[in-house]
PDB file of the backbone (N, CA, C, O) and the ligand in Angstrom, with CONECT records:
HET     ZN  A 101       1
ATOM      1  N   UNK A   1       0.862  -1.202   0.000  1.00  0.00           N
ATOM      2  CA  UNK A   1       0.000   0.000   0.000  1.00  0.00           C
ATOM      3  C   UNK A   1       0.892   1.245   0.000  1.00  0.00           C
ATOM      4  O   UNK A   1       1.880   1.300   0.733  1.00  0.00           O
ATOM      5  N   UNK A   2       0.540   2.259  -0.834  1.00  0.00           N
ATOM      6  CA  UNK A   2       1.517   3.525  -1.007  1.00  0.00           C
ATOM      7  C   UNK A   2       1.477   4.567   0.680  1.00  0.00           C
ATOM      8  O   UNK A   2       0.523   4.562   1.458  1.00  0.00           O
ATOM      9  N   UNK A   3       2.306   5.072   0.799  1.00  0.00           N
ATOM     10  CA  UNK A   3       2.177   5.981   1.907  1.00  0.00           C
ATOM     11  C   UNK A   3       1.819   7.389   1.373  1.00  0.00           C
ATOM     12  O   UNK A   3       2.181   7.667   0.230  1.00  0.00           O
ATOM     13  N   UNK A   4       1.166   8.264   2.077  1.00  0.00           N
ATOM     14  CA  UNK A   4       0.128   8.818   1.458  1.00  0.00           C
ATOM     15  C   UNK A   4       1.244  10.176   0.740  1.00  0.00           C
ATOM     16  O   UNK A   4       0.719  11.066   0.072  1.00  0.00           O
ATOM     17  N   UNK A   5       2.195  10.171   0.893  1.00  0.00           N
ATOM     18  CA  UNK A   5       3.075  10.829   0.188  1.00  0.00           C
ATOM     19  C   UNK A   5       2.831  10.391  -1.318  1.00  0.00           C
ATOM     20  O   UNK A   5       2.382  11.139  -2.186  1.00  0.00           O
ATOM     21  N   UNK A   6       3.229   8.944  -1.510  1.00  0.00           N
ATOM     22  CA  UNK A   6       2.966   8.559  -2.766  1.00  0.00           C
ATOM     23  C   UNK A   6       1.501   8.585  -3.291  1.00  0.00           C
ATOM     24  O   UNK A   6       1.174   8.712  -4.471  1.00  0.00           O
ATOM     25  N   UNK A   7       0.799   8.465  -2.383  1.00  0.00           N
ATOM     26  CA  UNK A   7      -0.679   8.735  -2.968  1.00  0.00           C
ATOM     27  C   UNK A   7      -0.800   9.757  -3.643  1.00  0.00           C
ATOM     28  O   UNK A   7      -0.982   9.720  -4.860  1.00  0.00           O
ATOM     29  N   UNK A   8      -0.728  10.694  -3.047  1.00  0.00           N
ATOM     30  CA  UNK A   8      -0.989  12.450  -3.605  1.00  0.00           C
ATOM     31  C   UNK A   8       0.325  12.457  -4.585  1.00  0.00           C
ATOM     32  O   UNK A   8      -0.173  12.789  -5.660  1.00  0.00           O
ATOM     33  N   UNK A   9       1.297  12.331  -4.738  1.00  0.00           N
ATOM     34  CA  UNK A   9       2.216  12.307  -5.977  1.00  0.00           C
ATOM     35  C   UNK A   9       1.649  11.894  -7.370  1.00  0.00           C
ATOM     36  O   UNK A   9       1.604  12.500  -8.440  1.00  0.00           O
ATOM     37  N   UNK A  10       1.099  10.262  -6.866  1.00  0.00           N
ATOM     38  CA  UNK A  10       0.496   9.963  -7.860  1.00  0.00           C
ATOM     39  C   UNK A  10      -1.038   9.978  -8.055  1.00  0.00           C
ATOM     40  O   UNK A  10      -1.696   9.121  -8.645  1.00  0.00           O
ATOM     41  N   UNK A  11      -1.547  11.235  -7.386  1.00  0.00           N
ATOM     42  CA  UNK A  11      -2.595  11.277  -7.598  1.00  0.00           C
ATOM     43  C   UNK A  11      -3.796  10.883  -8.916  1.00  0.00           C
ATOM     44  O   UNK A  11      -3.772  11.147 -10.118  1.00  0.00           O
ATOM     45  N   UNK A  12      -4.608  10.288  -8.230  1.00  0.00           N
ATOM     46  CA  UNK A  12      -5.507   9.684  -9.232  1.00  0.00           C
ATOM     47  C   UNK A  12      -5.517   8.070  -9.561  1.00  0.00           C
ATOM     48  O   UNK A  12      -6.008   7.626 -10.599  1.00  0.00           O
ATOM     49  N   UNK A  13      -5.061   7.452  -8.795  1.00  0.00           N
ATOM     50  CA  UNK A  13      -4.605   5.908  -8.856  1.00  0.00           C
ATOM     51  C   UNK A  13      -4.687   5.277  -7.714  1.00  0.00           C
ATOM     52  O   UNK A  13      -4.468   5.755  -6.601  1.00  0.00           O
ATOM     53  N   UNK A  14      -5.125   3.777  -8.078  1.00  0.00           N
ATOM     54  CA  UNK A  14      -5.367   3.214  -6.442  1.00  0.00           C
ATOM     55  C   UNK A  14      -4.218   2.847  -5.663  1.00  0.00           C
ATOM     56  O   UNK A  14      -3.225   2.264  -6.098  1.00  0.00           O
ATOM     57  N   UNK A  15      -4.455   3.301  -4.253  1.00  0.00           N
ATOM     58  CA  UNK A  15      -3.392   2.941  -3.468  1.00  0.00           C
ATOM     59  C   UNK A  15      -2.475   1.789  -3.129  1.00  0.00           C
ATOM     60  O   UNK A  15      -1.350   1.710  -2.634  1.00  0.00           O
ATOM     61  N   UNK A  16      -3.318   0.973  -3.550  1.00  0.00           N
ATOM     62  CA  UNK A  16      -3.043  -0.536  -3.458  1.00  0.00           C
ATOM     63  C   UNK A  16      -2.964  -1.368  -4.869  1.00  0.00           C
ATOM     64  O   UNK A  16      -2.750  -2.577  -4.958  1.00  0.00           O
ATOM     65  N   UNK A  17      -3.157  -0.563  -5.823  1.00  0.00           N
ATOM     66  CA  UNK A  17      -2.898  -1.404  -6.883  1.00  0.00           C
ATOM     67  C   UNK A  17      -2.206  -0.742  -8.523  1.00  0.00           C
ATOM     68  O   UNK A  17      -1.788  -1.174  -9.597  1.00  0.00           O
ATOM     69  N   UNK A  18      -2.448   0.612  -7.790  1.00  0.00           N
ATOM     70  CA  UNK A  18      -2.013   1.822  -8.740  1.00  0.00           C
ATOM     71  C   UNK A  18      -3.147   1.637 -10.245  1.00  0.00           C
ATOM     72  O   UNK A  18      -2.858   2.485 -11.089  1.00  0.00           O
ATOM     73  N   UNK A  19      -4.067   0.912 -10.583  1.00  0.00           N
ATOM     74  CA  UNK A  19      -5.115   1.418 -11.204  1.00  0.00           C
ATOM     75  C   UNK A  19      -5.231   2.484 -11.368  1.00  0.00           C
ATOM     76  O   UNK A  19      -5.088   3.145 -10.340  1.00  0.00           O
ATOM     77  N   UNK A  20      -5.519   3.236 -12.573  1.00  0.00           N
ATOM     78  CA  UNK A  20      -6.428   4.716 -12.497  1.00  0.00           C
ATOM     79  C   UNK A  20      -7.935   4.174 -12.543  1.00  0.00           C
ATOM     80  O   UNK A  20      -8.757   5.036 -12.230  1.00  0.00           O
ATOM     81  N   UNK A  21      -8.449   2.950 -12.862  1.00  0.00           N
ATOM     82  CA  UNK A  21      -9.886   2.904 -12.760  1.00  0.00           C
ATOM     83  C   UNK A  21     -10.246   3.426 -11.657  1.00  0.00           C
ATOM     84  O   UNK A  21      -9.186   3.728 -11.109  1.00  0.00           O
ATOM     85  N   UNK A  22     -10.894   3.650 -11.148  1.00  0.00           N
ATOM     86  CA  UNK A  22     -11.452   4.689  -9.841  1.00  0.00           C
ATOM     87  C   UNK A  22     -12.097   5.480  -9.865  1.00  0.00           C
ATOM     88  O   UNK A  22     -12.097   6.503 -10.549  1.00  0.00           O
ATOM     89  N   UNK A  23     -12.819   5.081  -9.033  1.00  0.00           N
ATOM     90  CA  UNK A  23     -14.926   6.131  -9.175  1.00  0.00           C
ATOM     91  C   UNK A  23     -14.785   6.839  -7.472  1.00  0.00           C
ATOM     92  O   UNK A  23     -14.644   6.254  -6.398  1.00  0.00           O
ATOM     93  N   UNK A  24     -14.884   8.178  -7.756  1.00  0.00           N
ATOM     94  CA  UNK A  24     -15.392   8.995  -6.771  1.00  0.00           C
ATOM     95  C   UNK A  24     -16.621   9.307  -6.469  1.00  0.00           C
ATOM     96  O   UNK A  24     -17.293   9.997  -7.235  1.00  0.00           O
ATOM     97  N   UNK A  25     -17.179   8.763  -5.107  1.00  0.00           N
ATOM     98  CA  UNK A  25     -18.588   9.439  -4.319  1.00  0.00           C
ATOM     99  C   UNK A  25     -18.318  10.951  -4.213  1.00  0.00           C
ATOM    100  O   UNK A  25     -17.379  11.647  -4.600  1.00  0.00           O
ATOM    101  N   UNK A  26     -20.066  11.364  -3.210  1.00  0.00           N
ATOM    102  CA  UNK A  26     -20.121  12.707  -2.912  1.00  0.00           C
ATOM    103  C   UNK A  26     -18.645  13.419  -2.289  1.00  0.00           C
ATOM    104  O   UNK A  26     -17.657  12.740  -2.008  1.00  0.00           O
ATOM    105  N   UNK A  27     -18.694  14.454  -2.187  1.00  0.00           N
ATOM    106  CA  UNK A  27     -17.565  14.802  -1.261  1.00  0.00           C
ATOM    107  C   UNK A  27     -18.225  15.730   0.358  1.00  0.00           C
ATOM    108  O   UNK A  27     -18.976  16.697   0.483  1.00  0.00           O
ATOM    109  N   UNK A  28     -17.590  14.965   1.240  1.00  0.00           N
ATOM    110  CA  UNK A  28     -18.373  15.555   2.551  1.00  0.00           C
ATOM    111  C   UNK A  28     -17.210  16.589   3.289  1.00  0.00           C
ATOM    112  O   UNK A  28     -16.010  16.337   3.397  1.00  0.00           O
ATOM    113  N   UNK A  29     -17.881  17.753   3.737  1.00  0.00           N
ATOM    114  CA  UNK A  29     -16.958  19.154   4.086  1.00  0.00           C
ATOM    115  C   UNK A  29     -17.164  19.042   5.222  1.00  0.00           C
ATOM    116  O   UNK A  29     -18.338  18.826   5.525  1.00  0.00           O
ATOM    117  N   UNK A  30     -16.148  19.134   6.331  1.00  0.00           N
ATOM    118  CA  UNK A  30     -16.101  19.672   8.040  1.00  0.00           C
ATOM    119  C   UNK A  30     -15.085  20.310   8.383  1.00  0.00           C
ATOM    120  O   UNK A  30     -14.020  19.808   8.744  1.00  0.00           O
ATOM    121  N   UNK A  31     -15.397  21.715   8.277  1.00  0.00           N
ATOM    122  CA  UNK A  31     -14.687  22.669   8.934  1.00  0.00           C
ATOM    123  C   UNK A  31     -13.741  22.894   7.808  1.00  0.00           C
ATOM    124  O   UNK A  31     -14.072  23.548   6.819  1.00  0.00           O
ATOM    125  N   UNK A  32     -12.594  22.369   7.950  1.00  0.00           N
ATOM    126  CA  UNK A  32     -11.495  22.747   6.992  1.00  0.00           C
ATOM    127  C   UNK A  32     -10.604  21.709   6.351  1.00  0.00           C
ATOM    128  O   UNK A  32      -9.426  21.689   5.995  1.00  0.00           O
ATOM    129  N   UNK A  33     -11.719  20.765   6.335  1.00  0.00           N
ATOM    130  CA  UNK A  33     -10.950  19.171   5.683  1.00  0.00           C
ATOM    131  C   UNK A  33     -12.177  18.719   5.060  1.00  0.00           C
ATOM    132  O   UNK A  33     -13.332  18.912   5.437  1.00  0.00           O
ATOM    133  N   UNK A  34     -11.657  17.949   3.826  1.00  0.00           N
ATOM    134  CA  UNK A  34     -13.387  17.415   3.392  1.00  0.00           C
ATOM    135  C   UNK A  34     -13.026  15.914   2.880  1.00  0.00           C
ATOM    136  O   UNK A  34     -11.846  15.605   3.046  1.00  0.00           O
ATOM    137  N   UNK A  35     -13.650  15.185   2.436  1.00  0.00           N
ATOM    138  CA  UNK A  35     -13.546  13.491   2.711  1.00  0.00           C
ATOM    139  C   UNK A  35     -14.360  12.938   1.405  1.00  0.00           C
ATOM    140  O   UNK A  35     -15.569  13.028   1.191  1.00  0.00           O
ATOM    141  N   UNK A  36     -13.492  12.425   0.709  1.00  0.00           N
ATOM    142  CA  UNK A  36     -14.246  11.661  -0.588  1.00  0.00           C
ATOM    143  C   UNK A  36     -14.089  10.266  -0.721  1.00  0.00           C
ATOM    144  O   UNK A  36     -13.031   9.646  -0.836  1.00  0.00           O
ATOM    145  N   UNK A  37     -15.314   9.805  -0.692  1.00  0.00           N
ATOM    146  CA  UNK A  37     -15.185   7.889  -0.871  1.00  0.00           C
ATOM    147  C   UNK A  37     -14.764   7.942  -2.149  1.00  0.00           C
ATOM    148  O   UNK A  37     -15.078   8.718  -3.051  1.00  0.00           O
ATOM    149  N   UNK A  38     -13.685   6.624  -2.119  1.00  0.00           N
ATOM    150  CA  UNK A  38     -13.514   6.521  -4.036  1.00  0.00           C
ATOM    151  C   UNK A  38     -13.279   4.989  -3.441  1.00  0.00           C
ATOM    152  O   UNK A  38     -13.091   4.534  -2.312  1.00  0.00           O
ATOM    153  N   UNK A  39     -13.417   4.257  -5.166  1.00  0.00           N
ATOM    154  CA  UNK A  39     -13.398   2.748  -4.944  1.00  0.00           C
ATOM    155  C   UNK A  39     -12.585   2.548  -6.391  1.00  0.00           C
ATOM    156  O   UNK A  39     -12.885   2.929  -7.522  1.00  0.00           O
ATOM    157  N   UNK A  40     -11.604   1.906  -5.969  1.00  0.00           N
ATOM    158  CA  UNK A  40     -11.168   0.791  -7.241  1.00  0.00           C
ATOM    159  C   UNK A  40     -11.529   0.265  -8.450  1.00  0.00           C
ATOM    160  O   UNK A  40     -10.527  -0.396  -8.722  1.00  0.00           O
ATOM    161  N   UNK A  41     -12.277   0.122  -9.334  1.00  0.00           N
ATOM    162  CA  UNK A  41     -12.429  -0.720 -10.152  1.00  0.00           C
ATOM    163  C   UNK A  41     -12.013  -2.205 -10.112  1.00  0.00           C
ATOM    164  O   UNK A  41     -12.707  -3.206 -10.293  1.00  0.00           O
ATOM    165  N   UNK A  42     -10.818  -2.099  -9.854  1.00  0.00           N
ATOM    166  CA  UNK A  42      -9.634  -3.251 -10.314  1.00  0.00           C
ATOM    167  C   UNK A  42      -9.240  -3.906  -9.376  1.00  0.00           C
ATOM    168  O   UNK A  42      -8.697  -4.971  -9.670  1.00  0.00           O
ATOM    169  N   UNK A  43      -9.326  -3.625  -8.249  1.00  0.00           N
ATOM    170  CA  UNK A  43      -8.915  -4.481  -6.641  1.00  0.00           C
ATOM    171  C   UNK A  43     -10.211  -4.384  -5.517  1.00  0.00           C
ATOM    172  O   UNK A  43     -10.336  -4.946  -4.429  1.00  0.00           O
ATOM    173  N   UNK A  44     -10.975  -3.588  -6.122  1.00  0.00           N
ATOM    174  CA  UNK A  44     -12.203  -3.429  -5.099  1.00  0.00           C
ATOM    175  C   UNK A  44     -11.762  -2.476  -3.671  1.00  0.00           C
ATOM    176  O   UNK A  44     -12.555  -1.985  -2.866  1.00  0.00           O
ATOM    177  N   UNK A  45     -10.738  -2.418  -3.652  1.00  0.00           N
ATOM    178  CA  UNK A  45     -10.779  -1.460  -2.557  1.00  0.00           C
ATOM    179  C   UNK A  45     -11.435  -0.081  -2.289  1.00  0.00           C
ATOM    180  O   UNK A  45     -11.990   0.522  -3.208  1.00  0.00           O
ATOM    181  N   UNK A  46     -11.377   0.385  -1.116  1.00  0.00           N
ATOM    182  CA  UNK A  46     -12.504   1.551  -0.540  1.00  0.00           C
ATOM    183  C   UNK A  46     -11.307   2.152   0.308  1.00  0.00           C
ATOM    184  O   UNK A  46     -10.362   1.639   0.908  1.00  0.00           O
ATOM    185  N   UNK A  47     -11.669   3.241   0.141  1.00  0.00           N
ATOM    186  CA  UNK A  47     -10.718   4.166   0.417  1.00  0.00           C
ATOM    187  C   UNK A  47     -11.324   6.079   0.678  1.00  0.00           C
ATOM    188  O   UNK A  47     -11.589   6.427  -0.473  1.00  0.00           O
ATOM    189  N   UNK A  48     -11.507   6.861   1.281  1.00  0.00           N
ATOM    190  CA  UNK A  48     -11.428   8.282   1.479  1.00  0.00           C
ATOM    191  C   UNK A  48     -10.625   9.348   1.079  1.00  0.00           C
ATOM    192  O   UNK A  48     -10.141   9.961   2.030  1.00  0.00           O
ATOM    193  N   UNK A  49     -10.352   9.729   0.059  1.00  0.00           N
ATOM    194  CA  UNK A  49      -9.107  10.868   0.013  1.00  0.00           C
ATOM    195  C   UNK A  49      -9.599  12.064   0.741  1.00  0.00           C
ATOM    196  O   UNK A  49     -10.762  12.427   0.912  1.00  0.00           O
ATOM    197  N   UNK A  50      -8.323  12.687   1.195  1.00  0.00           N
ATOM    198  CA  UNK A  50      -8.820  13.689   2.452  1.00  0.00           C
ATOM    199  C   UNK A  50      -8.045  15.204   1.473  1.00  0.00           C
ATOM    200  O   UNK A  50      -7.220  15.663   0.684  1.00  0.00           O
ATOM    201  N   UNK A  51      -9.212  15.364   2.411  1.00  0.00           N
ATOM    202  CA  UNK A  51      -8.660  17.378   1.308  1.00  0.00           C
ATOM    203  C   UNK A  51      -8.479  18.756   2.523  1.00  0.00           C
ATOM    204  O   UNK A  51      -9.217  18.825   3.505  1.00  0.00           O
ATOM    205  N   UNK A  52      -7.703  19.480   2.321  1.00  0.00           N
ATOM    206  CA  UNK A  52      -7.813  20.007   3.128  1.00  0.00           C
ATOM    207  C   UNK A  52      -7.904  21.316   2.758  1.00  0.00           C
ATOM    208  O   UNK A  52      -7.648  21.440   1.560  1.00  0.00           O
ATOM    209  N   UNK A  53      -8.241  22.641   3.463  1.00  0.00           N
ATOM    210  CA  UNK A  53      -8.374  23.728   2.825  1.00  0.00           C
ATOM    211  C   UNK A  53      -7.047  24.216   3.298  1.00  0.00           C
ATOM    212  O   UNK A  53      -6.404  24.160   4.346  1.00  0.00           O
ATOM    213  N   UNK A  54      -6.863  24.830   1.835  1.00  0.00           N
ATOM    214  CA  UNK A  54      -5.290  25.992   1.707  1.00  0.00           C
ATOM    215  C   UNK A  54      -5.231  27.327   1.019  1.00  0.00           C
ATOM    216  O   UNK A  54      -4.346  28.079   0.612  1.00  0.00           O
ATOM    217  N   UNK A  55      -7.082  27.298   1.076  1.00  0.00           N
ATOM    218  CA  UNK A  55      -6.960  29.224   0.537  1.00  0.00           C
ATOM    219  C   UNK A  55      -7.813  29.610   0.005  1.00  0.00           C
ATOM    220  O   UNK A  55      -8.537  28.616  -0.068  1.00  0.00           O
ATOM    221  N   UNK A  56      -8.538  30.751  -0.679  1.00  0.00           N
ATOM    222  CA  UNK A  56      -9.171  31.140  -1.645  1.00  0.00           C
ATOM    223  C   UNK A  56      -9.108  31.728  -2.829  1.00  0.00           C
ATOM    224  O   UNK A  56      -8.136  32.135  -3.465  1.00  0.00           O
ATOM    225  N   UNK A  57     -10.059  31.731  -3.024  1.00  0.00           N
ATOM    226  CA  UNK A  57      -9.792  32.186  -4.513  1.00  0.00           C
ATOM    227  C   UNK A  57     -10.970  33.051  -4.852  1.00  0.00           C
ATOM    228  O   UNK A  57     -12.006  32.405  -5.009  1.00  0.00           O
ATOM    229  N   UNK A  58     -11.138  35.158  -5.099  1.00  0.00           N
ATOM    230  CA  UNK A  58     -12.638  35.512  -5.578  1.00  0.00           C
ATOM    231  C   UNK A  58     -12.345  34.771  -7.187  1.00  0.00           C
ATOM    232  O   UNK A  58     -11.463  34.275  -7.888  1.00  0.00           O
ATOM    233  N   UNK A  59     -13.937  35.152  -7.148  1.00  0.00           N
ATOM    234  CA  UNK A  59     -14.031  34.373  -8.825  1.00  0.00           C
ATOM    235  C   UNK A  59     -14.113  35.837  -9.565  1.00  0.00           C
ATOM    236  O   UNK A  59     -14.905  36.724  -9.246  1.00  0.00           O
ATOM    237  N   UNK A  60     -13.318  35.901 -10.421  1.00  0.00           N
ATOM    238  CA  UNK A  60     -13.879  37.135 -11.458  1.00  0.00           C
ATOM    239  C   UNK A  60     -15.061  37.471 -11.971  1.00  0.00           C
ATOM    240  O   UNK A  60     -15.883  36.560 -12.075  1.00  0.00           O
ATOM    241  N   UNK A  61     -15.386  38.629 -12.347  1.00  0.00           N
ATOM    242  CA  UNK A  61     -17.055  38.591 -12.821  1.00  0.00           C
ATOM    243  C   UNK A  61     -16.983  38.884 -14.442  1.00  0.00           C
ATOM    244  O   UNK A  61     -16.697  40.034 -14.777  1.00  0.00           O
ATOM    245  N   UNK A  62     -17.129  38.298 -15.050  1.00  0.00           N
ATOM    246  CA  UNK A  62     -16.771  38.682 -16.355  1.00  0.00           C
ATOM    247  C   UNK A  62     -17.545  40.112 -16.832  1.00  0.00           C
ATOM    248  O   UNK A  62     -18.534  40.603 -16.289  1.00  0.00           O
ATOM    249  N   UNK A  63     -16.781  40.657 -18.049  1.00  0.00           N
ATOM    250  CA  UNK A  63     -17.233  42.103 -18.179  1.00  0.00           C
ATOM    251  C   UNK A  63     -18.130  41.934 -18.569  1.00  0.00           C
ATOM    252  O   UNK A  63     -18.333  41.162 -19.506  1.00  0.00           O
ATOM    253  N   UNK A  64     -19.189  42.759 -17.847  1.00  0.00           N
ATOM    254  CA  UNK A  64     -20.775  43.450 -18.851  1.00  0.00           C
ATOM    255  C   UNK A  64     -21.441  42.377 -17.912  1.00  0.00           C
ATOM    256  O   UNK A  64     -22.640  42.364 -18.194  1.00  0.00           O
ATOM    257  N   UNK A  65     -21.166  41.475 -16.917  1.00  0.00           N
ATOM    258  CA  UNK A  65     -22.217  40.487 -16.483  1.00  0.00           C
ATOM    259  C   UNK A  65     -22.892  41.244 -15.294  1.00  0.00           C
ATOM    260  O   UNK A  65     -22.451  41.998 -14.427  1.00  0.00           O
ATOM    261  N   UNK A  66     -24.295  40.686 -15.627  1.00  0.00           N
ATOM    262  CA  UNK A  66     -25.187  41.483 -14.314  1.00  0.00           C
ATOM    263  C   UNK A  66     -24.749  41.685 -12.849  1.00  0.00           C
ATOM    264  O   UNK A  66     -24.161  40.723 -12.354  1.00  0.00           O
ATOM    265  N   UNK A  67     -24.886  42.493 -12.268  1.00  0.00           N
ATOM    266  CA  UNK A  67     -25.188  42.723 -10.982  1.00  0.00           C
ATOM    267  C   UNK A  67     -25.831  42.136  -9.917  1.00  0.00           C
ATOM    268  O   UNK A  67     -27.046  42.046 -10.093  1.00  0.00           O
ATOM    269  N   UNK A  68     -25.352  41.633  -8.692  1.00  0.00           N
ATOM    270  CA  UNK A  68     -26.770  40.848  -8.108  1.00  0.00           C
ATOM    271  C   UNK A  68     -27.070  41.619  -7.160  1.00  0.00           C
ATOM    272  O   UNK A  68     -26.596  42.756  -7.155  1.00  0.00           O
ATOM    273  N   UNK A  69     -27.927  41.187  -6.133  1.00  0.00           N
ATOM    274  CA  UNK A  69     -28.594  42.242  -5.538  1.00  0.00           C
ATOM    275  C   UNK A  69     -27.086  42.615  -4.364  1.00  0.00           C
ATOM    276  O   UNK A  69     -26.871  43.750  -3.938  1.00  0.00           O
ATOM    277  N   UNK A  70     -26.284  41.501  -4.055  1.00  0.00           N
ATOM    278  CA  UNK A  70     -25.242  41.958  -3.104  1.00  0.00           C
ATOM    279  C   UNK A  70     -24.425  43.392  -3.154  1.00  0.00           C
ATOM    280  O   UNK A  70     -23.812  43.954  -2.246  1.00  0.00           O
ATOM    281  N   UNK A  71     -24.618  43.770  -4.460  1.00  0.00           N
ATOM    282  CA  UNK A  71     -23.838  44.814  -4.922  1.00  0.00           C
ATOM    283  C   UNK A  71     -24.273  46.256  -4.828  1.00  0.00           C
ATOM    284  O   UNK A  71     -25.357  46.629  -5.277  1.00  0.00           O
ATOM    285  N   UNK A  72     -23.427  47.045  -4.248  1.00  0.00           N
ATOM    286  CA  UNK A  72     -23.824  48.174  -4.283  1.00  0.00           C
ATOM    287  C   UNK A  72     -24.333  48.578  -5.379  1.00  0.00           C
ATOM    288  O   UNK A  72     -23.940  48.114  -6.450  1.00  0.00           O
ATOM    289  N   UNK A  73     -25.588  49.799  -5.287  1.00  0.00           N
ATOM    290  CA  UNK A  73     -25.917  50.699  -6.083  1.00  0.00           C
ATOM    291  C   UNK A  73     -25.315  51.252  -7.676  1.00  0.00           C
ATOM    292  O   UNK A  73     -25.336  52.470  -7.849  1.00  0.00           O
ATOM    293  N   UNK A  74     -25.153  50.982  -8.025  1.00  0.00           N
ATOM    294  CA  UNK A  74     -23.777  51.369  -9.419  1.00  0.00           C
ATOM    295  C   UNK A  74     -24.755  53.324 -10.007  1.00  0.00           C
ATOM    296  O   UNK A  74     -25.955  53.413 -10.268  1.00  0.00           O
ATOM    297  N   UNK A  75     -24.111  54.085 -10.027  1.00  0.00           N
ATOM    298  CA  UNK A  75     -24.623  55.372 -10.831  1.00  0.00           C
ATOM    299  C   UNK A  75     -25.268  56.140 -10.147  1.00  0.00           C
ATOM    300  O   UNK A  75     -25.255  55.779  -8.971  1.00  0.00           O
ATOM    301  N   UNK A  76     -26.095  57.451 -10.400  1.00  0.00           N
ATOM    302  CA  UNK A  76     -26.817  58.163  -9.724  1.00  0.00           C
ATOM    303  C   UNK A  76     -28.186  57.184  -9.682  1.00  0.00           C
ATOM    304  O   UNK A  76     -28.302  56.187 -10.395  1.00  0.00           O
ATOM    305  N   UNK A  77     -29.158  57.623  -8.762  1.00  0.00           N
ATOM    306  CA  UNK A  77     -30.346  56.844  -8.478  1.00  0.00           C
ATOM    307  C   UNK A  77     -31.011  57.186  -9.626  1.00  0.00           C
ATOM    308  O   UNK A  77     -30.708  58.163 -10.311  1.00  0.00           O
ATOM    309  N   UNK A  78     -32.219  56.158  -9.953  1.00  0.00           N
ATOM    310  CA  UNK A  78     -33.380  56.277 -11.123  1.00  0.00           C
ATOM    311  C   UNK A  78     -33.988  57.610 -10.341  1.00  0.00           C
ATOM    312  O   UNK A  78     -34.090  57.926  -9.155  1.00  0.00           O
ATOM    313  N   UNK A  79     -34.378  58.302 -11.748  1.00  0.00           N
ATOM    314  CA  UNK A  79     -35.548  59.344 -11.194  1.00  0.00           C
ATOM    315  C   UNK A  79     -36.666  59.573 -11.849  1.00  0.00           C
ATOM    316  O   UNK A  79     -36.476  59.324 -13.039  1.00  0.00           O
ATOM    317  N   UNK A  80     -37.764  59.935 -11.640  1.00  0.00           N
ATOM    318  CA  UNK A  80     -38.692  60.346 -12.605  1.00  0.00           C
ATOM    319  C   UNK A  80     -38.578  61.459 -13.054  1.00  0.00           C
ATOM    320  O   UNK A  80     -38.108  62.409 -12.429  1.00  0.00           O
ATOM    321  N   UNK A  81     -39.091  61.496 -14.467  1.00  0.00           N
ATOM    322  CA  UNK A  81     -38.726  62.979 -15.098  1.00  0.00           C
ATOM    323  C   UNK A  81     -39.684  63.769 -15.077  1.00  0.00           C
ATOM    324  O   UNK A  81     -39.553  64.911 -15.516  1.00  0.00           O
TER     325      UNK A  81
HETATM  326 ZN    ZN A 101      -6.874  -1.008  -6.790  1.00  0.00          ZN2+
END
């Protein structure tokens, strides 16, 4: 079985048999680590890869895309004429 050094090196392959066949479940979040079942294809093994959080990222808004309501006001206010 790889030590989890080699796991994450070779990420994407089973631990125990180095397969890339391998199907990932949901992924479950707590706090600042999150936990994904994946299974083998090829040896049947079951296994969790563990994730951990290391940062963020804002998402850009692409130009000309709408506004949502979070956003300030943009211009002078509407008025009636
Ligand atoms: Zn395997």
């Amino acid at each position: 079985m790889k030590s989890n050094r080699e796991y994450v090196r070779d990420a994407g392959a089973c631990p125990r048999c180095s397969s890339i066949d391998i199907e990932g479940g949901s992924i479950d979040v707590e706090g600042d680590s999150a936990f994904q079942k994946v299974g083998c294809n090829n040896c049947e093994l079951e296994w969790n890869d563990v994730y951990q959080l290391i940062g963020y990222q804002v998402i850009e808004r692409a130009e000309g895309e709408r506004h949502t309501t979070d956003d300030p006001p943009v211009g002078p206010p509407y008025r009636e004429v």
